[in-house]
C-alpha positions in Angstrom: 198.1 -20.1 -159.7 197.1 -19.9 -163.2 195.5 -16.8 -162.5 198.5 -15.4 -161.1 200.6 -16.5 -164.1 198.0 -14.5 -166.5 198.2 -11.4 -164.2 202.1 -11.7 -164.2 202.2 -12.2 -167.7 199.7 -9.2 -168.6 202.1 -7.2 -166.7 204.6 -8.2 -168.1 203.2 -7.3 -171.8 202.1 -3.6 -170.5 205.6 -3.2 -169.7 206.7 -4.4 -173.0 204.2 -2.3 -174.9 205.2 1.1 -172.6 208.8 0.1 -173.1 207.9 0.6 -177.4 206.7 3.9 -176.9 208.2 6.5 -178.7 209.6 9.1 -176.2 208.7 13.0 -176.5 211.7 14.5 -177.6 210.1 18.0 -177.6 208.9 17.2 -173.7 211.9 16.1 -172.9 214.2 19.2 -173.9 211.6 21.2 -172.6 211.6 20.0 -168.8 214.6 21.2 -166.8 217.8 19.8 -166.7 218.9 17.9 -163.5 222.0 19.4 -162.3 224.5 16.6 -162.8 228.1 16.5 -161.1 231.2 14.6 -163.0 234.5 13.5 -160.9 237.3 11.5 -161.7 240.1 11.6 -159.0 239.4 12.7 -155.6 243.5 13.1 -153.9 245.6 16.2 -153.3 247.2 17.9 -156.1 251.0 16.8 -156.7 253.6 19.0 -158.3 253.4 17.0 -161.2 250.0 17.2 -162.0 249.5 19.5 -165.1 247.2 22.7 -165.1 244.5 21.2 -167.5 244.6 17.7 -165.2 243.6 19.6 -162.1 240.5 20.6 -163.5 239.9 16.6 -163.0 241.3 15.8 -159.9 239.5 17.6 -156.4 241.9 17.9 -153.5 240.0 15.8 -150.6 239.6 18.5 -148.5 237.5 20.3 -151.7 235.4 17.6 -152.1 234.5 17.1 -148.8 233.5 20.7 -148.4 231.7 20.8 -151.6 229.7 17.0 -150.4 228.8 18.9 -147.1 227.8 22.2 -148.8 225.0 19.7 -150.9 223.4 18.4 -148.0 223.2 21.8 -145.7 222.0 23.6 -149.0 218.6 20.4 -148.7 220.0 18.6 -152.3 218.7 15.3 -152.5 220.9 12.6 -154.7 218.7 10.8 -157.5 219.8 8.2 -159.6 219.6 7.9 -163.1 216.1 5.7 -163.2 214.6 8.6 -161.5 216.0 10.7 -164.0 214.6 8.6 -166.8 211.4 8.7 -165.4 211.5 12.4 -165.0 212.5 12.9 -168.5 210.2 11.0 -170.2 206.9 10.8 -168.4 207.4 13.8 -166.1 207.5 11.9 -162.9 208.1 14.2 -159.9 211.9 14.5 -158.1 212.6 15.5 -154.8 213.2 19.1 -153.8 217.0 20.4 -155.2 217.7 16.7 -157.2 221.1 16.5 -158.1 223.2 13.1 -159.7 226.2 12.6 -158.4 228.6 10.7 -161.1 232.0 9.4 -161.1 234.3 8.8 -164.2 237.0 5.9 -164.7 236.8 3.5 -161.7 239.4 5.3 -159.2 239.8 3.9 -156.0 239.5 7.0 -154.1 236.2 7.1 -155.5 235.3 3.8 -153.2 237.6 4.8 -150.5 236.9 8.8 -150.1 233.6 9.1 -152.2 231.5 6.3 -150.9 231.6 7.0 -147.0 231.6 10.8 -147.3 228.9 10.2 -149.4 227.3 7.7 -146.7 227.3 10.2 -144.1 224.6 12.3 -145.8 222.7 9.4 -147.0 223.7 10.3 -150.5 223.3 7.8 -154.0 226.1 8.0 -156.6 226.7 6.4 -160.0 230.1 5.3 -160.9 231.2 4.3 -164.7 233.4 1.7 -164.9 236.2 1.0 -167.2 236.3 -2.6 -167.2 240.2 -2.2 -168.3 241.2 -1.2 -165.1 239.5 -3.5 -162.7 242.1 -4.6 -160.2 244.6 -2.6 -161.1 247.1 -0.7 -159.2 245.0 2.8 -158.1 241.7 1.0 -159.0 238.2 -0.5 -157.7 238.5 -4.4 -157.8 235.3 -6.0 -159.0 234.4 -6.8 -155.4 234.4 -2.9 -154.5 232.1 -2.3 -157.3 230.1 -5.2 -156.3 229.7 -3.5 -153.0 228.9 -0.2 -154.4 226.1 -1.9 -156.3 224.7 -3.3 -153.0 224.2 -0.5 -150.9 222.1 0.9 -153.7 224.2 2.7 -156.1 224.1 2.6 -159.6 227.1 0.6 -161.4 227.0 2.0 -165.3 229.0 1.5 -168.6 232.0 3.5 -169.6 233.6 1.2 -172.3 237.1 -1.7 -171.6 239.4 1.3 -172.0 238.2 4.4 -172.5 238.6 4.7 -176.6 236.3 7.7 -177.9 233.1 6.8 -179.5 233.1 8.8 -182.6 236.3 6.9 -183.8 234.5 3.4 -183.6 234.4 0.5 -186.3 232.6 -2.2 -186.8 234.7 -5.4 -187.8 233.6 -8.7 -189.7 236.2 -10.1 -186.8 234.4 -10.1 -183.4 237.7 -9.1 -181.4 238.2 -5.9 -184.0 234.8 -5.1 -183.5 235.2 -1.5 -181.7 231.6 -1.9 -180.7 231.8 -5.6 -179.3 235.0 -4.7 -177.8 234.5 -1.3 -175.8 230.6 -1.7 -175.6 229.5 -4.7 -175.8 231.8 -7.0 -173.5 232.5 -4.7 -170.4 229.0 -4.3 -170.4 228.5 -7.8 -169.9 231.2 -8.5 -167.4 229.5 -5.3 -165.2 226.2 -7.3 -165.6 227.9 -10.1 -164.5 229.6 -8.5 -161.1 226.7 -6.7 -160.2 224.0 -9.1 -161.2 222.2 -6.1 -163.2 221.4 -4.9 -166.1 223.5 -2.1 -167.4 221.2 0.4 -168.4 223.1 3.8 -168.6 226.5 4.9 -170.2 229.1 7.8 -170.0 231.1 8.8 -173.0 234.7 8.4 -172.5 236.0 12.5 -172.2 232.2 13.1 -172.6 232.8 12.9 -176.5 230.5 12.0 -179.3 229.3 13.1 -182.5 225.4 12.7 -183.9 226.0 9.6 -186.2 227.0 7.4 -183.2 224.0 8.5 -181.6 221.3 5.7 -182.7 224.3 2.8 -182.5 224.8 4.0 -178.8 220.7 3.8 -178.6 220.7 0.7 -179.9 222.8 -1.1 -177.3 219.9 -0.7 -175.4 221.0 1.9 -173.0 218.7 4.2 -171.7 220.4 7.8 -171.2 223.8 8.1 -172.5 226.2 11.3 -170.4 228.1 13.4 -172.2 230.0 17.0 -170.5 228.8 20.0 -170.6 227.3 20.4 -174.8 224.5 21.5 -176.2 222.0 18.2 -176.3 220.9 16.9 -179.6 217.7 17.9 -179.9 216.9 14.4 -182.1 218.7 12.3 -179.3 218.5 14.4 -176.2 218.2 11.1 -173.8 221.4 10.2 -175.6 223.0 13.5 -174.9 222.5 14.0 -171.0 224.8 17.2 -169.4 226.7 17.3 -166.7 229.7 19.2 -165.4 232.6 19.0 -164.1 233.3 19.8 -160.2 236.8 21.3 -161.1 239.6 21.3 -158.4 239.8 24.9 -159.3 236.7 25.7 -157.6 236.0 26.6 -154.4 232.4 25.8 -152.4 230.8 28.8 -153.8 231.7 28.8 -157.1 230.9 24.9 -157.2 227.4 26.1 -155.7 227.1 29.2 -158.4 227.7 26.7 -161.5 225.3 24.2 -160.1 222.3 27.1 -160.4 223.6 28.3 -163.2 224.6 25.9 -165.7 221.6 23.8 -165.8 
């Protein structure tokens, strides 16, 4: 037993040390980038939806074509510790990796997303704005619970969806804009999912340099922006993806994912 405890503990401390190891910047803008997909509401277009919203909101039909176009084209769905992994120690992906992510905590997300997504055996990540939880149009805490268990990743995405470059740090806990958007939802998702949050999404994929190292310090792991240019000082902290636009159709979805990353 006491053996055990030593071995336990030894691996333990390895992990520690390898966790305090400075990451290769330089290594890590030079590997490939993953293509990563962004999508926020999966329903039909209405009349009043605006021209720039649409670019956010994939008609079902779209979507499902675009889902089935992944798996005949041999994609393989990774999450984002595989991604990490990759990044920083080079650790091989399947053949055609691609992360699939989803913005804001829609329902349709849980209710179209998850079992088209199911039928080809594919992972997601979903960011959750704790704001919304139970709301009218919106996952319930027992959805994203759910999510969590079949082996998708739940991730931070702030309470409600305040950009990050506009934050303030408060002498008052509840003015805190850190302790408020960051801190707090991330500790209610630990709490419904029973994990440690280690990944977060910028809300409208915003940021600017200087919030770069507080956003590192909050412990997260890779932080997703849109479609910028990644900070060469902070590219873990500056991860691309793009948007799946309802404007596109299969091929030009397929074009931008060989092309953009």
């Amino acid at each position: 037993m006491l053996k055990q405890f030593i071995s336990l503990s030894f691996l333990g401390l390895l992990g520690l040390i390898a966790a305090a190891q400075p990451v290769n910047n330089a290594a890590i803008m030079a590997r490939k980038q993953v293509p990563i997909v962004c999508y926020h509401q999966i329903r039909d277009w209405r009349a009043s939806d605006s021209k720039t919203s649409k670019d956010y909101i994939i008609p079902v039909a779209a979507f499902k074509a675009h889902l089935k176009m992944l798996a005949d084209s041999g994609y393989h769905t990774i999450l984002p510790d595989q991604l990490y992994d990759y990044l920083t120690k080079g650790t091989p992906l399947p053949s055609k990796p691609i992360m699939l992510t989803y913005d804001d905590t829609d329902l349709d997300q849980f209710e179209i997303a998850r079992p088209e997504m199911k039928k080809y055996g594919f992972k997601g990540v979903f960011f959750i704005m704790t704001v919304s939880l139970g709301r009218p149009h919106y996952m319930t805490k027992e959805q994203v619970k759910q999510l969590s268990d079949e082996g998708n990743v739940i991730a931070s995405h702030t309470w409600d969806h305040h950009r990050v470059d506009r934050y303030k740090h408060d002498p008052n806990p509840k003015k805190d804009d850190w302790i408020v958007q960051i801190v707090k939802p991330t500790q209610k998702l630990e709490e419904i999912t029973g994990k440690k949050m280690n990944y977060f999404a910028y809300p409208f994929g915003v940021w600017k340099k200087p919030v770069l190292p507080e956003i590192k310090k909050y412990g997260f792991k890779i932080a997703f922006q849109l479609a910028d240019k990644r900070d060469a000082d902070y590219p873990l902290m500056t991860v691309r993806r793009i948007l799946d636009s309802g404007y596109w159709t299969t091929k030009t979805f397929s074009n931008s994912l060989r092309h953009s990353f």
